[in-house]
C-alpha positions in Angstrom: 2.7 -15.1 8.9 4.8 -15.7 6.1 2.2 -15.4 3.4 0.7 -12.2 5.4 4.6 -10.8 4.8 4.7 -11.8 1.3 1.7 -10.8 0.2 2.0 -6.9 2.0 5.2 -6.7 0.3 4.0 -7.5 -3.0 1.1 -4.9 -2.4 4.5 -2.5 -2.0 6.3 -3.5 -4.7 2.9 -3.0 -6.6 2.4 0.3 -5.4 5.9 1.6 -6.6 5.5 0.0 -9.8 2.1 2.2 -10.1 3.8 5.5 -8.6 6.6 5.6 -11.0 4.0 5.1 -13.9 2.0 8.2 -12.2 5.3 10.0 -11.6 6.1 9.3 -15.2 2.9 10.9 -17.0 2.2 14.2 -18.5 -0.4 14.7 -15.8 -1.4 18.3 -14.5 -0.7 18.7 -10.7 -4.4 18.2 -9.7 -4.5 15.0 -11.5 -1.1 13.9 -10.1 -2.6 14.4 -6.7 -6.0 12.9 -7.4 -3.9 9.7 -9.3 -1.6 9.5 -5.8 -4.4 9.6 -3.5 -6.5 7.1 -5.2 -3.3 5.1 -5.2 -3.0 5.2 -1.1 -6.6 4.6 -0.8 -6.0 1.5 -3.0 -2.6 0.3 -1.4 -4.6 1.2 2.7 -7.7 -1.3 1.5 -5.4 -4.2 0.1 -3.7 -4.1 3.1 -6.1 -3.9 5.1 -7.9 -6.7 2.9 -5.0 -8.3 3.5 -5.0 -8.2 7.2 -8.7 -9.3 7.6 -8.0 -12.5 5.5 -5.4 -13.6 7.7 -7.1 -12.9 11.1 -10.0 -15.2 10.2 -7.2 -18.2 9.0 -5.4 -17.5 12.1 -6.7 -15.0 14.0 -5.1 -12.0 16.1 -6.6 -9.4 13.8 -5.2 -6.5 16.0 -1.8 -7.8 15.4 -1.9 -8.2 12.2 -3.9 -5.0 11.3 -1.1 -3.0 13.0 1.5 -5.0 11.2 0.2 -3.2 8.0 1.2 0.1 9.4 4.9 -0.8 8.6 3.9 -1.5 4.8 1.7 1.5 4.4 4.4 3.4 5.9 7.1 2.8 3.4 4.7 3.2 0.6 4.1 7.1 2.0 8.1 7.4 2.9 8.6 6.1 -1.0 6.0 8.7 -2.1 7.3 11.6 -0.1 11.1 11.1 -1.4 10.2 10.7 -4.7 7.5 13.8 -5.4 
């Protein structure tokens, strides 16, 4: 589970990495919101990419799948206190 960990938090620490590039920009607001949606969409499939890869190493897909919610939930928490 210890790669699973490392490899959701990396997916994090990518995501905030991208966000504060986005946040950064001389974008309009529509293209801010398109740029942060296509960045959850992107950071919910590597997770979830994530999740899958495990389950068939080691099964317990449910488990995992669920675990992802924690890491998708502090990318939005980081998103919402930083827009």
């Amino acid at each position: 589970m210890s790669n699973f960990n490392t490899e959701c938090e990396q997916v994090v620490d990518d995501f905030i990495m991208s966000f504060d590039k986005i946040k950064g920009s001389n974008l309009n607001r529509i293209q801010l919101s398109n740029e942060y949606t296509a960045l959850i969409n992107d950071v919910t499939g590597k997770l979830g990419n994530i999740a899958i890869k495990h389950s068939i190493q080691d099964g317990n897909f449910g488990v995992l799948y669920i675990a992802t919610f924690a890491y998708s939930s502090r990318c939005q928490r980081y998103l919402e206190q930083n827009i």
